[in-house]
Backbone as a ProteinNet text record, in pm:
[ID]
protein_1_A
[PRIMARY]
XXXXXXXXXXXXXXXXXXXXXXXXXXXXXXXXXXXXXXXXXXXXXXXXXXXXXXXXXXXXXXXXXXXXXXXXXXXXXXXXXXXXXXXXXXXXXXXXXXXXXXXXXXXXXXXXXXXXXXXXXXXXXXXXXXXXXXXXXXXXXXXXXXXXXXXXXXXXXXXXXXXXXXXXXXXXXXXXXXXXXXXXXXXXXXXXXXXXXXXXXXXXXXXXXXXXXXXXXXXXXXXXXXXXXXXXXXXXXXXXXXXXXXXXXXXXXXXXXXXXXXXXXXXXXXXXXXXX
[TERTIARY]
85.1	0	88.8	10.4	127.6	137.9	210.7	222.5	106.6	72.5	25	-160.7	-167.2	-300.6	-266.7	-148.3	-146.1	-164.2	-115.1	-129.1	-289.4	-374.3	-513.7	-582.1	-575.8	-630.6	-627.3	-499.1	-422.2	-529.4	-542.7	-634.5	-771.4	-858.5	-941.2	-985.3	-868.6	-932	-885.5	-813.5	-794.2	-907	-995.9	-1072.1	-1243.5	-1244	-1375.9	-1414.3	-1565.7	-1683.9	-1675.2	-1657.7	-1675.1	-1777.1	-1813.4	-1960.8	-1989.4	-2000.4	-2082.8	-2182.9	-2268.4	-2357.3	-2376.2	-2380.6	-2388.7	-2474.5	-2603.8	-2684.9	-2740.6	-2784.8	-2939	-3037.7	-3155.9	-3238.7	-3309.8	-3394.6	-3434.2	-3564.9	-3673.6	-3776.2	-3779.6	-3791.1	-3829.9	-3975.7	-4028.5	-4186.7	-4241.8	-4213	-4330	-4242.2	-4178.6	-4110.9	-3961.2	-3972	-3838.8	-3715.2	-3599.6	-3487.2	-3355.2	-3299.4	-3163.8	-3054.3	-2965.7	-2875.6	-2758.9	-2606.1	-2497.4	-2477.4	-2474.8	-2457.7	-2301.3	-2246.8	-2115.8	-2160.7	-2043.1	-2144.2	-1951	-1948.6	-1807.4	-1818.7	-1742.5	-1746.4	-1869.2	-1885.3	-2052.3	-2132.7	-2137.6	-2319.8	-2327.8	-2447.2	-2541.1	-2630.6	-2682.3	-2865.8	-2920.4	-3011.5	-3050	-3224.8	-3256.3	-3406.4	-3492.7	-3581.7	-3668.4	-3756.6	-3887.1	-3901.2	-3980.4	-4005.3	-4057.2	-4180.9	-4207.3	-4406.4	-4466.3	-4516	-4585.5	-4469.6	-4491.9	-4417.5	-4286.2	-4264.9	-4183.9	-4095.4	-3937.2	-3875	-3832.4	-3810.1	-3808.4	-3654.9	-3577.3	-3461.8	-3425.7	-3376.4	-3322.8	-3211.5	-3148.3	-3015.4	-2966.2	-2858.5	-2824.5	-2674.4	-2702.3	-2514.5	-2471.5	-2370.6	-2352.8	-2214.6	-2203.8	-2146.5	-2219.3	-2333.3	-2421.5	-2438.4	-2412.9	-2439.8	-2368.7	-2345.3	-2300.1	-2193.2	-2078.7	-1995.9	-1914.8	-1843.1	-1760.1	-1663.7	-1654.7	-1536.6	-1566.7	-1730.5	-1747.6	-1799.1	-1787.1	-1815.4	-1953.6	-2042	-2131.4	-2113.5	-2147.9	-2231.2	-2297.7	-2356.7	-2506.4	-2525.1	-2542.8	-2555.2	-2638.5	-2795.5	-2896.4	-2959	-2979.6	-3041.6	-3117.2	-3250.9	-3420.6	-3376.4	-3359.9	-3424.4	-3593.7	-3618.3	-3679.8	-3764.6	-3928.9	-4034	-3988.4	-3882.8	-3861.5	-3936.5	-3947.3	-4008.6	-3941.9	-3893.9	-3805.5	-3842.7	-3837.4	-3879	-3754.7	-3707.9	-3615.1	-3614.4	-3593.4	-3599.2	-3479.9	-3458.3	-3394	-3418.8	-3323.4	-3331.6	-3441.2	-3368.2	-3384.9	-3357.5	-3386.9	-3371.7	-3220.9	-3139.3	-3020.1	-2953.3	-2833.6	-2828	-2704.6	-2691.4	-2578.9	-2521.8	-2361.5	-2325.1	-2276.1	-2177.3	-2148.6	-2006.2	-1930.4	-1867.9	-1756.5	-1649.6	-1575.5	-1408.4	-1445.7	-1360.2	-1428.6	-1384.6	-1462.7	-1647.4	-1680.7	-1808.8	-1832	-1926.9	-1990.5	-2008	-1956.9	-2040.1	-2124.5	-2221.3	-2315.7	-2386.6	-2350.5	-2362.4	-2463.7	-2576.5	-2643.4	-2738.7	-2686.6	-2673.5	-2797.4	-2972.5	-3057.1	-3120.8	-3096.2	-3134.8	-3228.5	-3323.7	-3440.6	-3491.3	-3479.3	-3493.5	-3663.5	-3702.7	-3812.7	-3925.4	-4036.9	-4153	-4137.5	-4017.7	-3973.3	-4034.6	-3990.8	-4078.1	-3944.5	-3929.7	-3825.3	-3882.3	-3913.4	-3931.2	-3837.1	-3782.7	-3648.7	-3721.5	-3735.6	-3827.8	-3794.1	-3652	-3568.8	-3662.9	-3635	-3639.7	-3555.5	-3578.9	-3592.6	-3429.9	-3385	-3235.3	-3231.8	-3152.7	-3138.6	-3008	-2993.4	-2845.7	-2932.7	-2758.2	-2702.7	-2671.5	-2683.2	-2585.7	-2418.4	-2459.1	-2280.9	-2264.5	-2346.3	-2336.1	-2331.6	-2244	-2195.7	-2218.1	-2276.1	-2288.6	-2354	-2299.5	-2334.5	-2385	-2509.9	-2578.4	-2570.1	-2596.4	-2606.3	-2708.3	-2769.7	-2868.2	-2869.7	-2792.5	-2840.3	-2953.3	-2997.3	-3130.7	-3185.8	-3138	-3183.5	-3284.7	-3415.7	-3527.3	-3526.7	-3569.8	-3634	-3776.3	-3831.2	-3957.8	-4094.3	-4057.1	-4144.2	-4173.6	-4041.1	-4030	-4093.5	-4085.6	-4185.2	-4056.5	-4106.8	-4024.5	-4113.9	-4098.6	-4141.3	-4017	-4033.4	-3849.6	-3952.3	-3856.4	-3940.4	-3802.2	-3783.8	-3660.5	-3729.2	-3704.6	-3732.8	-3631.6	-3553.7	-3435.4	-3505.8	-3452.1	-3459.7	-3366.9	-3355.3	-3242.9	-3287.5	-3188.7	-3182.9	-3297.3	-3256.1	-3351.9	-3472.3	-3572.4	-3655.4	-3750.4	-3758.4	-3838.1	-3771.1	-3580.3	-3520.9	-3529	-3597.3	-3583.3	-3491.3	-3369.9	-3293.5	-3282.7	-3221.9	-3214.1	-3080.6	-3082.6	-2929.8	-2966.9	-2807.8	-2830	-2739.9	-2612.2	-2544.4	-2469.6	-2390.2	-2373	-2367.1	-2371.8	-2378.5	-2438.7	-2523.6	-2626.8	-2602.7	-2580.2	-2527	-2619.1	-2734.3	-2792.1	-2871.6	-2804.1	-2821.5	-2856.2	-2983.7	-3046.6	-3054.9	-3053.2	-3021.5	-3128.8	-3197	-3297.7	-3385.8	-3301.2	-3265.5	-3395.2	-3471.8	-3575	-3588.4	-3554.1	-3539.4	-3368.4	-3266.1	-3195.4	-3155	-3306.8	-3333.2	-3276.8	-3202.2	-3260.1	-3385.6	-3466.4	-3625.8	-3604.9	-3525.5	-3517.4	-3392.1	-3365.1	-3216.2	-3228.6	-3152.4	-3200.8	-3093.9	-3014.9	-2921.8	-2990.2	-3004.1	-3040.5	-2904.3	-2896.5	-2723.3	-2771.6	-2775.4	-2758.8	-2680.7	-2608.2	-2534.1	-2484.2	-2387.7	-2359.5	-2459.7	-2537	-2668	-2759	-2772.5	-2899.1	-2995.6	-3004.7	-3136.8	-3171.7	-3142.2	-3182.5	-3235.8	-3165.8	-3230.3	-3322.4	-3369.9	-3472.8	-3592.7	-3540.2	-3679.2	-3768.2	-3662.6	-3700.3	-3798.5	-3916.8	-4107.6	-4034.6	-3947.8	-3957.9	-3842.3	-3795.8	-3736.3	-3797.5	-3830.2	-3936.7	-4003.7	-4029.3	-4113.3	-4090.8	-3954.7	-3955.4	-3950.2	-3979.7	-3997.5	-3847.2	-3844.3	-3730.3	-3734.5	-3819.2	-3813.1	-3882.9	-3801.3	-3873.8	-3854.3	-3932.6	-3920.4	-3963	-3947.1	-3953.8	-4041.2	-4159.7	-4173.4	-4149.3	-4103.2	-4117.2	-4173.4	-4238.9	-4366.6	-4349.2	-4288.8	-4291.5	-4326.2	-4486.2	-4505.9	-4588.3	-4630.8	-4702.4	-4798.9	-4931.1	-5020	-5127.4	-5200.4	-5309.1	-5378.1	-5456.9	-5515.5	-5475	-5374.8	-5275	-5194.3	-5194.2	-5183.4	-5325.8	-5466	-5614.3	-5605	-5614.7	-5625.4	-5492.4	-5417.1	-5323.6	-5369.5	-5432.8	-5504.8	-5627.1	-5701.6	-5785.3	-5741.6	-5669.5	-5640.4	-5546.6	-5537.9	-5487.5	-5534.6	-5676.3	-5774.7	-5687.1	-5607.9	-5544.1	-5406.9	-5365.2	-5202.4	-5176.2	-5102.7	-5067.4	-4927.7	-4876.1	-4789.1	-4812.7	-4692	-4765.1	-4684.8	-4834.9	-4731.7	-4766.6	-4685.4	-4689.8	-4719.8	-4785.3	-4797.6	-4801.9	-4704.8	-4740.4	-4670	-4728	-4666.7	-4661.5	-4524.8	-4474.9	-4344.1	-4327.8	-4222.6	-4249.7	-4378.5	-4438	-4390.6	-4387.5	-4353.3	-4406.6	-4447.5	-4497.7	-4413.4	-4428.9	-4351.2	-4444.1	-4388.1	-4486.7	-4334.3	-4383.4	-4278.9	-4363.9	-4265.7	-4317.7	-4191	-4265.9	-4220.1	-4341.1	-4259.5	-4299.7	-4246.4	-4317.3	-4239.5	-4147.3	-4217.7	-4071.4	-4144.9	-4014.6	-4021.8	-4176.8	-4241.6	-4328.3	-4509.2	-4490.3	-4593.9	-4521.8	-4416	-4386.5	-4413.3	-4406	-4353.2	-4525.4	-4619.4	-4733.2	-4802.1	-4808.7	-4794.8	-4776.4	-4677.1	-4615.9	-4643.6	-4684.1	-4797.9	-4892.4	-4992.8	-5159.8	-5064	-4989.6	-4951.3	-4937.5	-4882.7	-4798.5	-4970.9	-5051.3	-5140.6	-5223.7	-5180	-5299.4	-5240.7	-5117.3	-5059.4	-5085.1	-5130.2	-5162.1	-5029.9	-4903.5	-4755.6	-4817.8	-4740	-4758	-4626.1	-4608.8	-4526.7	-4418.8	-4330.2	-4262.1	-4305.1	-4293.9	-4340.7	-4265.8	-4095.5	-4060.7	-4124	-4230.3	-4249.4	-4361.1	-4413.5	-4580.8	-4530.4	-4402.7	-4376.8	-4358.4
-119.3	0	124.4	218.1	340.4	422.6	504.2	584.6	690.6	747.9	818.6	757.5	624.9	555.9	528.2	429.2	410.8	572.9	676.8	797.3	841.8	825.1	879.9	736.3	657	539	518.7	575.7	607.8	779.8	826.2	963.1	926.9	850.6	818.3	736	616.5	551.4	636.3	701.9	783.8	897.8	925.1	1056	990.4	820.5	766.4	782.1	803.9	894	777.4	813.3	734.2	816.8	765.6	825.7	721.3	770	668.2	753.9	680.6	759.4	613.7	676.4	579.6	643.6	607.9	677.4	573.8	636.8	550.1	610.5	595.2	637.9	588.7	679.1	612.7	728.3	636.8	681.2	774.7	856.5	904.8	1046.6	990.6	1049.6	1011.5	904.5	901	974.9	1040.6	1097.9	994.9	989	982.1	1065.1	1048.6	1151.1	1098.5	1151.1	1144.5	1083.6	1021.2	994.5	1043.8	966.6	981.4	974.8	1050.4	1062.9	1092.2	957.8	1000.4	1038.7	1112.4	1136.5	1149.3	1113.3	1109.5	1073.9	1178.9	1125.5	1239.4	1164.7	1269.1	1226	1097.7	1110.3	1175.3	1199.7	1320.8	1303.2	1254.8	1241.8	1432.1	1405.7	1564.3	1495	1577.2	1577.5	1667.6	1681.5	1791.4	1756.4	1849.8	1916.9	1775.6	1752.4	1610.1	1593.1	1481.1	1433.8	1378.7	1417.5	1354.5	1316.8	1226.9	1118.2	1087.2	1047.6	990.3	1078.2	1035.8	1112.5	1076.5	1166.4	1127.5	1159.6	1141.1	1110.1	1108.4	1197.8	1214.4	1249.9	1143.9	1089.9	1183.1	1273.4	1317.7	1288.8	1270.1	1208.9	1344.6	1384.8	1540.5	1518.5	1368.9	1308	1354.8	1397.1	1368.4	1249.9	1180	1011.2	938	804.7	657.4	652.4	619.3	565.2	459.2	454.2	291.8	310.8	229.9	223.9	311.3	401.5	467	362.9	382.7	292.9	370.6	318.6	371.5	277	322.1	245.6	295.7	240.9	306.1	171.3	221.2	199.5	288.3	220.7	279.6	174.7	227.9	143.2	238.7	146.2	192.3	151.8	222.6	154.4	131.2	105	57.7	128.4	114.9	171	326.4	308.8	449.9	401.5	548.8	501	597.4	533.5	624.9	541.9	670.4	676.7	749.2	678.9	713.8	761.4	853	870.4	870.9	927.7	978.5	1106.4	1235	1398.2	1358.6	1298.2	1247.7	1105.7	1039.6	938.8	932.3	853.4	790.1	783.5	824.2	738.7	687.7	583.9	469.5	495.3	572.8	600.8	488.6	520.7	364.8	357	229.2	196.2	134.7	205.3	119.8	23.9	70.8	-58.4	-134.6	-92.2	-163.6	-144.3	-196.3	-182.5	-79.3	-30.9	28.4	-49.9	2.3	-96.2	-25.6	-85.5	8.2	-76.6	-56.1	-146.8	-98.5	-162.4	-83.6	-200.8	-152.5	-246.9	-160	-225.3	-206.3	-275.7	-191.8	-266.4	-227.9	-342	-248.4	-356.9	-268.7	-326.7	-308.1	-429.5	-425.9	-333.8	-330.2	-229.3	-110.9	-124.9	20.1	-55.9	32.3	44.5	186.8	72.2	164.1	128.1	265.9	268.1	271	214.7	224.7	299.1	349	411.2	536.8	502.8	555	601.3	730.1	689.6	583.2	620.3	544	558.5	425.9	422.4	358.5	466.6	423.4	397	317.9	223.8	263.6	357.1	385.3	281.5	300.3	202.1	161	24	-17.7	26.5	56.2	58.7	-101.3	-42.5	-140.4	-98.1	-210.1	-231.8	-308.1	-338.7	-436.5	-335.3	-383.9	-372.2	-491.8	-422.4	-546.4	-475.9	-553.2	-520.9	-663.9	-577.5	-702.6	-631.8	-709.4	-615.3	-738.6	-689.8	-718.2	-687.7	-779.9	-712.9	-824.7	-707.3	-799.4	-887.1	-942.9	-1044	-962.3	-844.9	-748.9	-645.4	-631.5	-500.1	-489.7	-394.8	-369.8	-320.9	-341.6	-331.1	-318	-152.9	-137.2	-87.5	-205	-181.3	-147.6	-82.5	-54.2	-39.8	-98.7	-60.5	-66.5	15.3	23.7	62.9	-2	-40.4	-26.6	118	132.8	112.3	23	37.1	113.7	185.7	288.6	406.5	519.6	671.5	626	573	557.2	677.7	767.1	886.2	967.6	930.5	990.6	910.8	820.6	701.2	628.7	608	568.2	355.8	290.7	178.1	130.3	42.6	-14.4	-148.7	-177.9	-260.1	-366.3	-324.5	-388.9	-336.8	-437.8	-382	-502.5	-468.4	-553.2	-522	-550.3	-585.5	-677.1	-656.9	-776.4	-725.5	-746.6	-717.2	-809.6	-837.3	-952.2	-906.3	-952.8	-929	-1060.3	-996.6	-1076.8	-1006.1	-1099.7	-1051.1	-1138.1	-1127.5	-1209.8	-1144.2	-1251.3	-1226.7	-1290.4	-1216.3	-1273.4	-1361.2	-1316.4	-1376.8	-1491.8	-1486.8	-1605.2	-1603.7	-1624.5	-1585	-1636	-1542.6	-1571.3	-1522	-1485.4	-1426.1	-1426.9	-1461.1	-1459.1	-1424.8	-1372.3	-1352.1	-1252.9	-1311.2	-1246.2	-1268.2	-1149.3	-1115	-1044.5	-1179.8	-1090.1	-1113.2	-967	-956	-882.2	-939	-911.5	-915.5	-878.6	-924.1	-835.2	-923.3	-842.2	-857.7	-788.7	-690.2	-661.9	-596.9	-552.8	-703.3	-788.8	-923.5	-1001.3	-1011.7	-1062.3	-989.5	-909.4	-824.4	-873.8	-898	-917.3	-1035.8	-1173.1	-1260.7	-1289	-1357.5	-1367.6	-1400.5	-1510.7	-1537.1	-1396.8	-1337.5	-1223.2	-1086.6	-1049.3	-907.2	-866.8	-998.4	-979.2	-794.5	-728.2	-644.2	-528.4	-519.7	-404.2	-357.6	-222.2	-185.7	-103.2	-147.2	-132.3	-258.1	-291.1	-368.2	-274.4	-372.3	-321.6	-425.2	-424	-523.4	-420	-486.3	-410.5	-526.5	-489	-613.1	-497.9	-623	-565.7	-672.1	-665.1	-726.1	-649.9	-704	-798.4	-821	-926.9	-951.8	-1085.3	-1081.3	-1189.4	-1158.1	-1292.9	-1305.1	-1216.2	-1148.5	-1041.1	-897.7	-886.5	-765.9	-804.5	-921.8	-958	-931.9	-952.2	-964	-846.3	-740.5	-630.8	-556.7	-612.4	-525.3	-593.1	-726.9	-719.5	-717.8	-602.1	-492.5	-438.4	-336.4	-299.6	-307.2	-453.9	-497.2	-463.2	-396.5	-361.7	-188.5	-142.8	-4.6	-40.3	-171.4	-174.2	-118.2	-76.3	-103.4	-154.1	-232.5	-322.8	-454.9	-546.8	-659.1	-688.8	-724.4	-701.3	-812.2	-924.7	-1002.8	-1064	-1099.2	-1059.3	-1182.4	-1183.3	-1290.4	-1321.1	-1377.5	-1413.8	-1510.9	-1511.9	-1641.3	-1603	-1711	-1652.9	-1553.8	-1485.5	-1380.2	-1254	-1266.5	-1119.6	-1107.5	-1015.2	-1014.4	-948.9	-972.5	-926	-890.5	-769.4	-709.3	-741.1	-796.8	-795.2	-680.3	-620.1	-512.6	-493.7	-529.6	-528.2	-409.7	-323.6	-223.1	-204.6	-128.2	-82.4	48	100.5	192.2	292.2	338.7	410.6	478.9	538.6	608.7	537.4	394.9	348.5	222.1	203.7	111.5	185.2	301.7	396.7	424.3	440.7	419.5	333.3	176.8	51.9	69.2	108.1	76.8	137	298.4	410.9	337.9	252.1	208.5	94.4	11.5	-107.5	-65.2	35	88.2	206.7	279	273.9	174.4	61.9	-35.1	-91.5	-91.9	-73.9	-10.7	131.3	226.8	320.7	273.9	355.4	505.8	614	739.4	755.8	810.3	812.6	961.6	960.8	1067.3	1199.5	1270.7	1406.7	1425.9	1360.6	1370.2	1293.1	1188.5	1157.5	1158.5	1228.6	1363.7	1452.7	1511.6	1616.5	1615.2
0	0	0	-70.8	-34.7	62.2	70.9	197.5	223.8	120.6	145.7	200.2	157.2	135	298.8	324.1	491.4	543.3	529	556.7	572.1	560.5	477.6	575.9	595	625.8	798.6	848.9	972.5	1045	941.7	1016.6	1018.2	911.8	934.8	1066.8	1026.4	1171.4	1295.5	1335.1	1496.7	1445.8	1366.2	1372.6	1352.6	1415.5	1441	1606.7	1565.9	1698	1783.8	1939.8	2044	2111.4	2177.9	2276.6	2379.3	2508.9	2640	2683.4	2750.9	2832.7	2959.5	3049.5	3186.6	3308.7	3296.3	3421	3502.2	3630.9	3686.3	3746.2	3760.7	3810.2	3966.6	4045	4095.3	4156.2	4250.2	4294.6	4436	4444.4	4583.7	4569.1	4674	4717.5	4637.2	4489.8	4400	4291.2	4320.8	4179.3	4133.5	4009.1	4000.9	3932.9	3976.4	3989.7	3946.9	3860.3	3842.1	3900.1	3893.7	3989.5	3925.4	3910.3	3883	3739.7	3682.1	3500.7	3433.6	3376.4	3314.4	3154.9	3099.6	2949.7	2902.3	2781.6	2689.1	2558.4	2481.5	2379.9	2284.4	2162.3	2123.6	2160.7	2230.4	2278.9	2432.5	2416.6	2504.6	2582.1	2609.9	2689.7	2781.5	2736.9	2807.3	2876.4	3007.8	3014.5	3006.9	2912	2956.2	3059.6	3086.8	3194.1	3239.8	3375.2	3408.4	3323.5	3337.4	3259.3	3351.7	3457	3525.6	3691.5	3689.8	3845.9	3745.1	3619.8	3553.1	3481.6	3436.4	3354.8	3219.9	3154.3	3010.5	2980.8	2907.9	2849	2731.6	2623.5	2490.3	2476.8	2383.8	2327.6	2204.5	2225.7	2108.2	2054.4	1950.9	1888.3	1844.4	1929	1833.4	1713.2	1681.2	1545	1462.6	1438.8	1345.6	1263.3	1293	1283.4	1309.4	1223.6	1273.3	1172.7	1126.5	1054.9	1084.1	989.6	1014.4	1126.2	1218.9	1335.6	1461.3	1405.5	1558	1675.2	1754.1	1922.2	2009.6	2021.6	2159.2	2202.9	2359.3	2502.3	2541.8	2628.2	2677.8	2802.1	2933.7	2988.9	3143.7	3177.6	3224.8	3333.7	3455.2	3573.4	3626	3626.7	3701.7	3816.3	3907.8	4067.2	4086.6	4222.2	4269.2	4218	4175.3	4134.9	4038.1	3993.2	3914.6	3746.4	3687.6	3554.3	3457.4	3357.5	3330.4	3127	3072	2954.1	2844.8	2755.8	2667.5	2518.3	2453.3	2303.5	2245.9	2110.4	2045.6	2013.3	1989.5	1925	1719.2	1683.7	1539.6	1531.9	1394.1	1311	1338.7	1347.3	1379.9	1210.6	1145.5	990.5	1062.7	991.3	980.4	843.9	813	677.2	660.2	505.9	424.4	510.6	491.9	587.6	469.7	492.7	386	472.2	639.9	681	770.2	952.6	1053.8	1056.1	1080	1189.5	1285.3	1257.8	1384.7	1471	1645.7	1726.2	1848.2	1862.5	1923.1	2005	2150.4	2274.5	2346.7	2442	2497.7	2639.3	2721.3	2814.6	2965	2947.6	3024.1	3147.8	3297.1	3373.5	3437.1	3493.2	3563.5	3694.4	3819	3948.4	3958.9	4070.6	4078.2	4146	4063	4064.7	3964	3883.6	3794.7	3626.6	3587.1	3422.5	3317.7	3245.9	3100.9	2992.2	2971.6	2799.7	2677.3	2563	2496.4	2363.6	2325.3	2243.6	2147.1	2150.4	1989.2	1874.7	1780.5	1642.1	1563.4	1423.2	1369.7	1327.8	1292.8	1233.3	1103.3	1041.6	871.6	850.3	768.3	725.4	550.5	541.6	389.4	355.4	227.3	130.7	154.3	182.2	241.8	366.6	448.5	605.8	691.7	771.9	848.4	978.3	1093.2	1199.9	1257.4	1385.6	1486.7	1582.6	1637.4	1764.8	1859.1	1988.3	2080.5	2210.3	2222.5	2347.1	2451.3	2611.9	2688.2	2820.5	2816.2	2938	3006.6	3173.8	3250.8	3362.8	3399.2	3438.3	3579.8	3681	3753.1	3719.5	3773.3	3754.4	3791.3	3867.3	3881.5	3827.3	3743.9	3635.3	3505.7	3487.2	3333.1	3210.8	3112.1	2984.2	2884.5	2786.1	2645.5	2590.7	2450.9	2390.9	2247.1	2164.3	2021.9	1943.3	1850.7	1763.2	1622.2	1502.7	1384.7	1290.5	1195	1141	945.6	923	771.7	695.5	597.3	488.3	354.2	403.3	256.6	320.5	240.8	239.5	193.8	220.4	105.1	57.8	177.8	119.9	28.9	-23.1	-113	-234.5	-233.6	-314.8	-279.7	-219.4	-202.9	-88.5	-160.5	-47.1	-71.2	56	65.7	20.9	-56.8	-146.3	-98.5	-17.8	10.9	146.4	236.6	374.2	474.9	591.7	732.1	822.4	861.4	978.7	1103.1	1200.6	1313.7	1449.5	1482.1	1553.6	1667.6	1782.2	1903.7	2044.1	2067.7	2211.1	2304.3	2390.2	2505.6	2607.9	2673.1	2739.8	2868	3008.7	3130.8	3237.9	3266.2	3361.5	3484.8	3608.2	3723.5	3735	3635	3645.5	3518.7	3498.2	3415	3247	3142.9	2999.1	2955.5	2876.5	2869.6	2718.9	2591.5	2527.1	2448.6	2372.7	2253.7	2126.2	2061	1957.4	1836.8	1695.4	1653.9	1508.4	1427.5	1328.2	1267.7	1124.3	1058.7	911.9	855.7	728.6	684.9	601.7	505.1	400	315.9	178.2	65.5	2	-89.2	-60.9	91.7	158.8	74.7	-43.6	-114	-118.8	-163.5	-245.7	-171.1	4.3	96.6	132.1	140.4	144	60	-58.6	-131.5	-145.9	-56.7	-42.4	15.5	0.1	50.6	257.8	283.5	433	461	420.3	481.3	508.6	375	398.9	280.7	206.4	76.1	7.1	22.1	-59.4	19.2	132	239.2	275.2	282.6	331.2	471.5	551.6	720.9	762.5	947.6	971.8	1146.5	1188.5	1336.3	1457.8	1587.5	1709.6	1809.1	1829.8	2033.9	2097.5	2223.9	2304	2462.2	2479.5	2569.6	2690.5	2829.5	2919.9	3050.4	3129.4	3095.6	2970.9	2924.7	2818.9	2826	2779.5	2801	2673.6	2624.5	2528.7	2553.6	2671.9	2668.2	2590.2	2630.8	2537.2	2410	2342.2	2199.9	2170.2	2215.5	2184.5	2119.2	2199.2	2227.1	2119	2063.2	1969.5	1826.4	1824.1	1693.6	1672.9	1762.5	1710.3	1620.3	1618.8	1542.8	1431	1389.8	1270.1	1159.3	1151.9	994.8	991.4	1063.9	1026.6	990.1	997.8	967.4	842.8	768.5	663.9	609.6	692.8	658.5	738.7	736.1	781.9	929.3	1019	1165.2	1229.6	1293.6	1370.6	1516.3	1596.9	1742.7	1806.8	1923.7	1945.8	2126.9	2231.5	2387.8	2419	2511	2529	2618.9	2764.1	2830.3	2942.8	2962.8	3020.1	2979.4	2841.1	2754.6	2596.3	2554.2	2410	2333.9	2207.7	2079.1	1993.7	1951.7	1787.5	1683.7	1525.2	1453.3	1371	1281.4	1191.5	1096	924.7	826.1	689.7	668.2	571.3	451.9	328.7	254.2	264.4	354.7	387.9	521.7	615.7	785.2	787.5	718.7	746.4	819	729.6	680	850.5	864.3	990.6	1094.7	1074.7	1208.3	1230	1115.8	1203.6	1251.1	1196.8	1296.1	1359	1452.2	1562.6	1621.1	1583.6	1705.8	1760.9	1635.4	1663.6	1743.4	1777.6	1829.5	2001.2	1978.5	2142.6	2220.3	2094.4	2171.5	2193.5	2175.9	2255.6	2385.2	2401.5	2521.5	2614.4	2621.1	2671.8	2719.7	2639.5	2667.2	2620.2	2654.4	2586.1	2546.3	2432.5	2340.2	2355.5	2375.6	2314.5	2282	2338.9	2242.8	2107.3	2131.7	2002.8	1863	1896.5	1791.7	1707	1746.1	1754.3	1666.1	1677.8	1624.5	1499.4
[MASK]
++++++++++++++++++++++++++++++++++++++++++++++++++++++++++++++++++++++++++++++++++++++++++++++++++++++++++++++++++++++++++++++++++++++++++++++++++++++++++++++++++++++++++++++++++++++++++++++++++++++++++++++++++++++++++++++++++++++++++++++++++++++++++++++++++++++++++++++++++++

């Protein structure tokens, strides 16, 4: 290789985004409150003003996005009866990646009688984007959990999709100690093509996960009510003492409202950011 290419290759990689965020929460009088917050790197978390007994939490990357070889963590603990609710500022993009991986760690715990919401926008993977996610979350047996992730390839409101790339995305999800939950979704290579395959996503370029613990047939009943408003195709289903929504679209707009009518049958309240 030449010098100047090792030269050029050497600044890139020392000039990739690192970011942590490390908090916990907890309850007192009924409210809950802040505790010890480390923050490094470009990511951010800020709160606005309380909502109620509960606090809300938004994540800002001041990277302005994801590229190849940047690093998050994220690491968050509910105490005892705290309730603590999480967003994103914007849509997350994942650019094209022409060495390492993104890796993007995010590690949730929640002590018993408390309740976390994970409830991100939406993340888009460019063309030739690369990254690994990892989610491990641990709940007590008393705790509550609404997780929502929604994963676009390609711009599609630019016309745009990804055609090719890496996807490495693995949850881990421990109840009472217990694992109740596994789960690693890897695509890669020619992404558009697996995409278009009928058992992958018959052609859709978003898909998305809730996971809803606790979860029971009464509250799957009750989320396909309103299956005659989907307009993509959404899956539901409990088991384990936790429920899952799957959600596959032709593109973020048309998933992202699934998943409103899905989470109001939950009775979660949503974000102000995503109203807006």
């Amino acid at each position: 290789m030449r010098s100047d290419a090792l030269t050029t290759s050497s600044v890139f990689e020392a000039n990739r985004a690192r970011g942590a965020v490390r908090f916990d929460v907890h309850a007192r009088d009924g409210v809950t409150r802040r505790g010890v917050l480390h923050e490094s790197g470009s990511l951010r978390v800020r709160f606005p003003s309380p909502e109620g007994e509960g606090l809300s939490g938004v994540f800002v990357n001041t990277a302005g996005g994801v590229a190849g070889g940047d690093s998050f963590d994220i690491e968050i603990a509910a105490g005892q009866r705290a309730r603590l609710t999480l967003t994103t500022a914007a849509a997350e993009k994942v650019y094209r990646a022409p060495g390492a991986a993104a890796q993007l760690n995010i590690a949730l715990k929640v002590a018993a009688g408390a309740h976390l919401g994970w409830l991100p926008q939406e993340t888009i993977l460019f063309d030739r984007a690369r990254v690994h996610r990892r989610f491990d979350i641990e709940l007590d047996e008393a705790a509550s959990l609404l997780l929502c992730e929604i994963v676009v390839f390609g711009r599609t409101a630019m016309g745009e999709r990804m055609e090719q790339g890496e996807f490495i995305d693995r949850w881990r999800l421990r109840r009472g100690g217990k694992l109740v939950f596994a789960e690693t979704v890897r695509l890669d290579g020619n992404i558009g093509a697996k995409l278009g395959r009928s058992a992958v996503a018959k052609g859709g370029a978003a898909i998305g996960t809730a996971l809803i613990v606790p979860g029971d047939e009464p509250l799957i009943e009750r989320i396909r009510e309103a299956s005659e408003s989907f307009a993509g195709e959404v899956g539901i289903s409990a088991w384990n003492g936790f429920a899952m929504a799957r959600f596959c679209a032709q593109d973020a707009a048309r998933l992202r409202a699934d998943m409103m009518a899905v989470l109001a049958r939950t009775g979660a309240a949503l974000p102000r950011l995503w109203l807006s």
